[in-house]
N, C-alpha and C positions, 0 to 999 in steps of 0.2 A: 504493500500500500504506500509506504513513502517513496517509494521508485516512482511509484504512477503519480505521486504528487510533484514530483518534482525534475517530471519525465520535460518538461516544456524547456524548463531551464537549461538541462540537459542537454537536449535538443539544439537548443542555439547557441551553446558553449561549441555542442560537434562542430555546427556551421559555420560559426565563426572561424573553428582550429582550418576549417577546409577549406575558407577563403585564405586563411594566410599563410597557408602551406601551397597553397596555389601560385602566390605571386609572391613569397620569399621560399630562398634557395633554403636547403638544410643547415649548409655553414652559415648564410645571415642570423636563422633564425636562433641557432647557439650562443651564435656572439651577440644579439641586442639581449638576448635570455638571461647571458652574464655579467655584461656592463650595465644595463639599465638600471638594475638594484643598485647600484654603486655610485655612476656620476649621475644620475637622474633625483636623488635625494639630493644631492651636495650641489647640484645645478640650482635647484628652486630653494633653497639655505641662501647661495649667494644673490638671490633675486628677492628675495622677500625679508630674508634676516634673520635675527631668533625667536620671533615670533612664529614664526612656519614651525618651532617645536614645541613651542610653550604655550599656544592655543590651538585647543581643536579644531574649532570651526577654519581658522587659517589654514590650519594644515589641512582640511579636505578638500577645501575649497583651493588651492593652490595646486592640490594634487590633480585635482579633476582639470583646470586649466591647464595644467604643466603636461597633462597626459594627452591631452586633447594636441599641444604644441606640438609633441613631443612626435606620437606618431604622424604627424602632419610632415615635421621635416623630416623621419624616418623614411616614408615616402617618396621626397621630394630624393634625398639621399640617395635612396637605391634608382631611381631613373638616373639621377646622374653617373653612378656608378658603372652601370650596365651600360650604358652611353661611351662610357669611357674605353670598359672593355675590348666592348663591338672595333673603337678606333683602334687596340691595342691587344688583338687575340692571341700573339703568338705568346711560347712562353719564354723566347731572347727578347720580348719586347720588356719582360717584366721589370724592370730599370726604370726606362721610358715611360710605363704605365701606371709606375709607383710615384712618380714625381709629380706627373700632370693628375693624377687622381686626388694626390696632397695639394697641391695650388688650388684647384676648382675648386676642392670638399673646404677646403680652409674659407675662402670667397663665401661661399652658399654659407657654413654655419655663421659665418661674423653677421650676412644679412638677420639670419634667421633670430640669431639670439638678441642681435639690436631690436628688430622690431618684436620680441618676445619682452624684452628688458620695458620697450614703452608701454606694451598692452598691460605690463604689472602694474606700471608707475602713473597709473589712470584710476588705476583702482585704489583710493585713499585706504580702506581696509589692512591694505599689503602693508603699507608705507614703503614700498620699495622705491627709490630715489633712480632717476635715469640722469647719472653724471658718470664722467669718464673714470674715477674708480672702480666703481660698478662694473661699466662696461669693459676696464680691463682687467679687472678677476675672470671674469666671464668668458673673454678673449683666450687669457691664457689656457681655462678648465678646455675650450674649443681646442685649441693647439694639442695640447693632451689626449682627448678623447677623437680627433682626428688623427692624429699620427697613430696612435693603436687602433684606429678603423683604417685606415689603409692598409698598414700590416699586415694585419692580421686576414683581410679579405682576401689581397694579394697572393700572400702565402697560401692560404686556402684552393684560388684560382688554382696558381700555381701547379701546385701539387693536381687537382682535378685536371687540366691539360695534361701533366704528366702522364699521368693515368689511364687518360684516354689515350693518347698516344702512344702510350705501349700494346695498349688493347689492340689500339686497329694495327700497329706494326705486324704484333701476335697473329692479325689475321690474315693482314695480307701474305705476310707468311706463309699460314697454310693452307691460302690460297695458292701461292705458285707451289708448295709442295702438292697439292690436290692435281693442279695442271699437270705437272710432271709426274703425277703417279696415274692419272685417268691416262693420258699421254701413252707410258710405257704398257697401260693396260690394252691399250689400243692395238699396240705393236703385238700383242702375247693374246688377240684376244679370239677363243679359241672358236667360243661359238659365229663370229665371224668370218674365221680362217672356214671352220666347217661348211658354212651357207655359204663359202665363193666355193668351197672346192665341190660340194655337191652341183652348184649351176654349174660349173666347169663340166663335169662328167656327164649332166644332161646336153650342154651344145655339142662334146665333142662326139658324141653317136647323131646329132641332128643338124649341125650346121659347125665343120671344121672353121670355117673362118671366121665365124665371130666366135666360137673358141679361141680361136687364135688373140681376138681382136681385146676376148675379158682377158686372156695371160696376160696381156700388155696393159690393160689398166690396172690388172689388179700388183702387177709389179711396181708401174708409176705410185701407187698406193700405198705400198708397204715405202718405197723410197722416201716418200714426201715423213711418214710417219716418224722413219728411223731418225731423220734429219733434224727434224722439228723440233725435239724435245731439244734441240740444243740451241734454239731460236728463242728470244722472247718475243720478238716479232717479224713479220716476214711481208712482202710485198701484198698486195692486194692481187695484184696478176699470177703470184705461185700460190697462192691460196684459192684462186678460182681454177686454177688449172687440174688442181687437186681436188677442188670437192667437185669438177667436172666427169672425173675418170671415177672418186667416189660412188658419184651419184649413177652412171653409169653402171655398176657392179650392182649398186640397189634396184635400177630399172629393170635391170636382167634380173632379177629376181623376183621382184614386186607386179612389174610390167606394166598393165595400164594403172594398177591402181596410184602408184605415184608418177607426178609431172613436178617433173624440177624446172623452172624458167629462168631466164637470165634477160637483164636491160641493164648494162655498164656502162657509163660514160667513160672512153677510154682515156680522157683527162686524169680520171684517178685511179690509173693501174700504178703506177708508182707510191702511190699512198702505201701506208700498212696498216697492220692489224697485227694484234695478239694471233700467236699458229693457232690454229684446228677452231678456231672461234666458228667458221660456218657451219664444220664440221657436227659440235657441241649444238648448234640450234636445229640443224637438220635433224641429228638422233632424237631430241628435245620434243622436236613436232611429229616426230614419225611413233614417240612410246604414247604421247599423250594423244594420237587421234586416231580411228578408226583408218582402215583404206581397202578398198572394194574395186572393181573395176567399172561399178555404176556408180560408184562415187569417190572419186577419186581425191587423195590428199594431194593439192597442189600446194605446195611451194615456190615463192618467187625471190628472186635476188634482182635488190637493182638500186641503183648509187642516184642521189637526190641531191639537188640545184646546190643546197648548203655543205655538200661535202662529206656527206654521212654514208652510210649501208645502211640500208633496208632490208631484212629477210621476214618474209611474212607468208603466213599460210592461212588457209580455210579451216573454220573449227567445226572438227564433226569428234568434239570429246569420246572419249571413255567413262570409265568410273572415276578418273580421277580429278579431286577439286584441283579447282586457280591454285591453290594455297600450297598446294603437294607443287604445281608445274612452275609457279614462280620462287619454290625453292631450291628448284632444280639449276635454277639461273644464278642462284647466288656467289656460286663460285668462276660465273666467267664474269659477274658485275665487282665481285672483288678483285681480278685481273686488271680489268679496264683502271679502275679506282687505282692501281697502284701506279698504275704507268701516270697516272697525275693531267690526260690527256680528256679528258671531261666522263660520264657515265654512261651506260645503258640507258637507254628512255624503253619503258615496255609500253606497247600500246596495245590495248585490245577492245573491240566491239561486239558484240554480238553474234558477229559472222566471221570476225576476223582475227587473228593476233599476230602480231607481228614485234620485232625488236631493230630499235634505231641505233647504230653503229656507228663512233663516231671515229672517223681516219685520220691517223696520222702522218703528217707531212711532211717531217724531216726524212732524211735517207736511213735506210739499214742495209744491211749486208743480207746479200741475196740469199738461198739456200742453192748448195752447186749441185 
């Protein structure tokens, strides 16, 4: 019965914790948690006097004002803050970010406590006096409790970029370890080797020369594989030329039900890419959709006005969700991400999914 009575109070204690965990970070919310109880007594002491301890009514009535003040510049403080940041994210900037964070925060609290110092000194109750004594006790408590707010948030940032950037180092990591291990699975990979060598043994009793014609892709196939893994990146043109003879080994297999198409601007065969990246999206569209000879999975490649890759296919799903196929991408969107050359953009409609590829334009060394 006392829960239910005073379930309301409760309630708006939660909403309150929830708006301000919403809009302060966890290390702000520590640090005003443990400075407030300390210079926020000894702030309204120097503004009001000894009366702020020797009368009660002073003291609540200062407190409610001074609290009101208080989170108001707390406020105003963290937009400046985060402001600052934004200017100065790295963590070699943290120097640079410590300095111009103390100049600004110093500016803002001098405005805040002068005109906090007049709104007292209005109120004859207080008797708090707005002369330059005053205002530089007050001055200095700011200098103080600004340079430990700097600090302390700094170091906090600090340490959380640190942090993150070891994380994502961690992944990019094993992201190119993943590449190079999916890579060398490629080369070793059996039920593959198996499904060329079975179509092999069905043309060569019904048509010697396109027997002839898969040995030769299927070698150019294995060649581009063995190579690759020792590439981080490779042309746009040995990449096409490779998931051409690829996708050829799939045709003969699949037959009508996959169509592979091509539209290249041959302005950016020279570009590159991460190896096997068409490779990765072609298997990608071929686990995640159905293919039938009445309905066929088409796939299309083709290079767009802004310098990107396109490979997009028709969605005729399976059982499996979005969530399962765009985790499947993770590890060639952490590839891209490392080379520092912009992201994956995935797009998908209703009828369609496709992945935008963005090319790079310095030169790499060919694959021989």
């Amino acid at each position: 019965m006392v829960i239910y009575r005073y379930w309301p109070f409760l309630s708006m204690l939660q909403t309150g914790y929830q708006r301000l965990t919403s809009f302060f970070s966890k290390w702000e919310l520590w640090y005003h948690a443990l400075v407030m109880p300390i210079l926020f007594p000894v702030g309204l002491y120097y503004l009001i006097g000894p009366g702020f301890l020797s009368d009660w009514r002073v003291f609540v009535a200062g407190l409610l004002i001074g609290s009101l003040n208080y989170g108001l510049s707390v406020f105003v403080l963290t937009l400046l803050v985060r402001q600052i940041i934004a200017w100065f994210p790295d963590v070699k900037q943290t120097v640079a970010r410590t300095l111009v964070m103390l100049g600004l925060v110093l500016i803002l609290t001098a405005l805040i406590t002068t005109a906090a110092l007049f709104q007292f000194s209005l109120i004859p109750w207080f008797g708090t006096r707005f002369d330059w004594p005053t205002i530089r006790a007050l001055f200095l408590l700011d200098v103080v409790f600004d340079i430990f707010l700097c600090i302390t948030l700094n170091a906090f940032y600090a340490y959380r970029q640190w942090s993150n950037d070891q994380t994502e180092n961690e992944q990019l990591r094993q992201a190119t370890y993943q590449n190079q291990l999916d890579a060398l699975k490629m080369q070793i990979n059996p039920h593959f080797l198996f499904n060329s060598l079975t179509s092999l043994s069905s043309l060569i009793g019904e048509n010697r020369q396109q027997a002839s014609q898969f040995v030769d892709e299927l070698s150019k196939v294995y060649r581009y594989l063995l190579q690759a893994n020792h590439h981080e990146l490779v042309l746009l043109q040995q990449e096409l030329d490779f998931i051409r003879s690829y996708g050829n080994l799939l045709q003969t297999r699949y037959g009508a039900s996959l169509q592979i198409s091509y539209q290249i601007d041959s302005n950016y065969l020279d570009a590159s890419l991460p190896a096997l990246t068409l490779q990765a999206l072609i298997d990608n569209a071929m686990k995640h959709n159905s293919m039938a000879a009445s309905h066929p999975l088409r796939i299309h490649i083709q290079t767009t006005p802004e310098g990107k890759l396109l490979v997009q296919n028709n969605l005729q799903h399976k059982t499996n969700k979005i969530e399962q196929i765009q985790a499947r991408l993770t590890n060639l969107v952490n590839r891209y991400r490392s080379l520092g050359h912009g992201d994956l953009m995935i797009e998908e409609t209703s009828t369609h999914f496709g992945v935008l590829i963005p090319l790079v334009t310095h030169s790499v060394d060919a694959i021989g």
